[in-house]
BALOBA-1460 file (C-alpha; in Angstrom, 3 decimals):
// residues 114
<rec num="1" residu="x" x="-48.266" y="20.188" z="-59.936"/>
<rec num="2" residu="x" x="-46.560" y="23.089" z="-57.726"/>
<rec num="3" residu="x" x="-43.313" y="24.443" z="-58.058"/>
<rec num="4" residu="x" x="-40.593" y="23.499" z="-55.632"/>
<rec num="5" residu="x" x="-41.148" y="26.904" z="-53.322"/>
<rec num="6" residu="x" x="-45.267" y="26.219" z="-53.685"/>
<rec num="7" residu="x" x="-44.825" y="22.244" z="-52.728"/>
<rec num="8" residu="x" x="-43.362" y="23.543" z="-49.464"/>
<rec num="9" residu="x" x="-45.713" y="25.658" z="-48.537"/>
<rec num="10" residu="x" x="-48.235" y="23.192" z="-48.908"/>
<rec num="11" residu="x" x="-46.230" y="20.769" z="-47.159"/>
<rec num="12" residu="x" x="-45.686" y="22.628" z="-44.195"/>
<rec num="13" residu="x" x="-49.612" y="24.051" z="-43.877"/>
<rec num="14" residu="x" x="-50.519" y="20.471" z="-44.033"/>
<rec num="15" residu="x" x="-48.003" y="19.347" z="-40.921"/>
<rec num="16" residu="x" x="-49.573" y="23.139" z="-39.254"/>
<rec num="17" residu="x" x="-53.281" y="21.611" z="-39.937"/>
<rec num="18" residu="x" x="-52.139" y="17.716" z="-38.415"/>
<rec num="19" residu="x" x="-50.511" y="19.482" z="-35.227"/>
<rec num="20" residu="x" x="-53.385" y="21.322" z="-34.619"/>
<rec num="21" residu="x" x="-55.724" y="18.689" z="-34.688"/>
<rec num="22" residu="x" x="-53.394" y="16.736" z="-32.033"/>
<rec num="23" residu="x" x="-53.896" y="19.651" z="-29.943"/>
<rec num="24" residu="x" x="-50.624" y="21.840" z="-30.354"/>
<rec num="25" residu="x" x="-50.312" y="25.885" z="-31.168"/>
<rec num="26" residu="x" x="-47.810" y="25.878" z="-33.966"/>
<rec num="27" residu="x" x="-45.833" y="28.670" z="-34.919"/>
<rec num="28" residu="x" x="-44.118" y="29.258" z="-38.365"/>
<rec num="29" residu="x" x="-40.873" y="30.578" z="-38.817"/>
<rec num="30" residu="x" x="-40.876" y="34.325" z="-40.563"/>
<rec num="31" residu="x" x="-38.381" y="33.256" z="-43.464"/>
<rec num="32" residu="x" x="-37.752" y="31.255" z="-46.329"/>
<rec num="33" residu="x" x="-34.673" y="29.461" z="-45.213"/>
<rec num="34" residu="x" x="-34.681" y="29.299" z="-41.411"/>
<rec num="35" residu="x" x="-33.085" y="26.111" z="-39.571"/>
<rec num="36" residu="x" x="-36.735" y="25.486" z="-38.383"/>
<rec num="37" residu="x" x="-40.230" y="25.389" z="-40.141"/>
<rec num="38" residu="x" x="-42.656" y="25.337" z="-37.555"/>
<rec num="39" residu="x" x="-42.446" y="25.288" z="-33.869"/>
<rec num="40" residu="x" x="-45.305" y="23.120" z="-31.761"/>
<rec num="41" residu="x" x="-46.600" y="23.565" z="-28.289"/>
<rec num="42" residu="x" x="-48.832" y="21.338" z="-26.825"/>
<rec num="43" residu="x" x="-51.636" y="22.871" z="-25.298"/>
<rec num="44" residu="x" x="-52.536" y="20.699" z="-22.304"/>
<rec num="45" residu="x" x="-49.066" y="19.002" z="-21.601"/>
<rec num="46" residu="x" x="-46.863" y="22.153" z="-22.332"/>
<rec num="47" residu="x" x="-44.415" y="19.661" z="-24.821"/>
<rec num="48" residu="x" x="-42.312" y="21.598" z="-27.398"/>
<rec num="49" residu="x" x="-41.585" y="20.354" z="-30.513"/>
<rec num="50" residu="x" x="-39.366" y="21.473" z="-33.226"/>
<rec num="51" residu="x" x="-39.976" y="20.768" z="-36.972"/>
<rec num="52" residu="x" x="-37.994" y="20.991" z="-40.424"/>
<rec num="53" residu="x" x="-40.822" y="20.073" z="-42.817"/>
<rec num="54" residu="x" x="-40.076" y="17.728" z="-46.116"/>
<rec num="55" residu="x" x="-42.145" y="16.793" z="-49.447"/>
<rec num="56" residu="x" x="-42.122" y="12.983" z="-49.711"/>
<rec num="57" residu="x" x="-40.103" y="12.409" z="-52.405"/>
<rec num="58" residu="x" x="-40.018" y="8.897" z="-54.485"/>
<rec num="59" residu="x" x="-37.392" y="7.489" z="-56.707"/>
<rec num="60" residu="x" x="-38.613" y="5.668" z="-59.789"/>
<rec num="61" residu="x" x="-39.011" y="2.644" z="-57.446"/>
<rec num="62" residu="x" x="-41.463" y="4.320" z="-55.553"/>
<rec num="63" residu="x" x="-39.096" y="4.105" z="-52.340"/>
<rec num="64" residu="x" x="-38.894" y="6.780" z="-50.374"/>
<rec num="65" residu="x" x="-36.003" y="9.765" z="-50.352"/>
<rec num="66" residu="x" x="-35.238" y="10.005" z="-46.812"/>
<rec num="67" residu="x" x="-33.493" y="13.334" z="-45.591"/>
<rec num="68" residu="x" x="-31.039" y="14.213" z="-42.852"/>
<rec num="69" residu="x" x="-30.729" y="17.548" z="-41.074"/>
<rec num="70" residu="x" x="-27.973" y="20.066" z="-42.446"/>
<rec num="71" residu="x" x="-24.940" y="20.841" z="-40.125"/>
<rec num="72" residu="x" x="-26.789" y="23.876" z="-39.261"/>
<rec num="73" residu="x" x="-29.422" y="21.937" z="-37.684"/>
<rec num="74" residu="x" x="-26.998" y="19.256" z="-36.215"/>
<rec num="75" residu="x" x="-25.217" y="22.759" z="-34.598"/>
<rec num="76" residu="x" x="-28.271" y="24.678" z="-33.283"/>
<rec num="77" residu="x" x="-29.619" y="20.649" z="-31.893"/>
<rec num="78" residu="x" x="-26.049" y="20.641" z="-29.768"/>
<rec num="79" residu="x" x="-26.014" y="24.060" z="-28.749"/>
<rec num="80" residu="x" x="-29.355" y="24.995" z="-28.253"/>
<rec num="81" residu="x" x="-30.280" y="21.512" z="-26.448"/>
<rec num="82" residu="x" x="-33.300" y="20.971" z="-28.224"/>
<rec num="83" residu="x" x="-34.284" y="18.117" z="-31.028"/>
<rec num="84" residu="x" x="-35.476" y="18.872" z="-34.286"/>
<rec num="85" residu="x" x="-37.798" y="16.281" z="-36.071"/>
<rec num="86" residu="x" x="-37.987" y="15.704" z="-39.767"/>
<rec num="87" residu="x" x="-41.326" y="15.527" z="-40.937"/>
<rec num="88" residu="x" x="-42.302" y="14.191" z="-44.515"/>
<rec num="89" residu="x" x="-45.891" y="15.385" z="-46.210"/>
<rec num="90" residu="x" x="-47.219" y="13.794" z="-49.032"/>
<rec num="91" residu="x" x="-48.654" y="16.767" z="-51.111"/>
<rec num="92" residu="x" x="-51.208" y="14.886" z="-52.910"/>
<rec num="93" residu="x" x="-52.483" y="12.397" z="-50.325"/>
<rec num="94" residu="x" x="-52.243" y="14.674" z="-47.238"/>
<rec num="95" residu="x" x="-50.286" y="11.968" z="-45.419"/>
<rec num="96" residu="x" x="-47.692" y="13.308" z="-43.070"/>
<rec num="97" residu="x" x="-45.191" y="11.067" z="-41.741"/>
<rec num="98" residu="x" x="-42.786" y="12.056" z="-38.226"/>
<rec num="99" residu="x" x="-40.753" y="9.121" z="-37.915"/>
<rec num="100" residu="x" x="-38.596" y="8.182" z="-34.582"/>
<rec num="101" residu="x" x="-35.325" y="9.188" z="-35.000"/>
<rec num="102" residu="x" x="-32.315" y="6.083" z="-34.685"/>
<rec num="103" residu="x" x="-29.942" y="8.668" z="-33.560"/>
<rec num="104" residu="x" x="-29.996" y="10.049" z="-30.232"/>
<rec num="105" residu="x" x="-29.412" y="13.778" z="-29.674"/>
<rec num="106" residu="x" x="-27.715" y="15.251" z="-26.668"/>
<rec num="107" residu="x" x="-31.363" y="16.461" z="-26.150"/>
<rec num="108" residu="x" x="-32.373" y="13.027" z="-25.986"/>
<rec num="109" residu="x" x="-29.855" y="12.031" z="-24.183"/>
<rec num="110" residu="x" x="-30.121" y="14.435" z="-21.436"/>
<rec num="111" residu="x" x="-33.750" y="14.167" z="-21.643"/>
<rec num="112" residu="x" x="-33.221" y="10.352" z="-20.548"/>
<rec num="113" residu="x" x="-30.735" y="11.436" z="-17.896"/>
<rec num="114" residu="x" x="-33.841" y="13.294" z="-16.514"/>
């Protein structure tokens, strides 16, 4: 249907269109290979949210590929005390998944410390 590049565009203007229904500003990173695809504010509750956006992806089983975050990510989450989320979009069914990570940051962490 759309080549890798054009699958993640789409991807990632679907997640834009989903956060800005649940009432967040998002902002898109300027680049093509940046440690962070879009950035969310909430508008009313001032909540930031950091995303790295992903195409569902099936195996022949029709279970999903699920993805972990690069060392880069796994760096800039430690040193710049923030969480980024993985979010999965379905390209031809719209669906976008954010599932709750098992593995708590040292955002997290210090967030529950709060």
């Amino acid at each position: 249907m759309y080549e890798k590049h054009g699958r993640g565009e789409v991807a990632s203007l679907i997640l834009h269109a989903h956060l800005i229904k649940e009432g967040y500003q998002v902002l898109k990173e300027d680049g093509s290979q940046g440690a962070i695809d879009l950035v969310a504010i909430h508008l009313e509750t001032g909540e930031v949210r950091f995303f790295d956006v992903k195409c569902i992806s099936r195996r022949q089983d029709g279970t999903k590929v699920n993805r972990i975050l690069s060392e880069r990510q796994r760096q800039l989450e430690t040193n710049g005390n923030i969480c980024i989320e993985l979010a999965y979009v379905d390209t031809e069914t719209y669906e976008v998944q954010i599932p709750k990570r098992r593995k708590t940051s040292k955002y997290e962490k210090d967030q529950e410390a709060a």
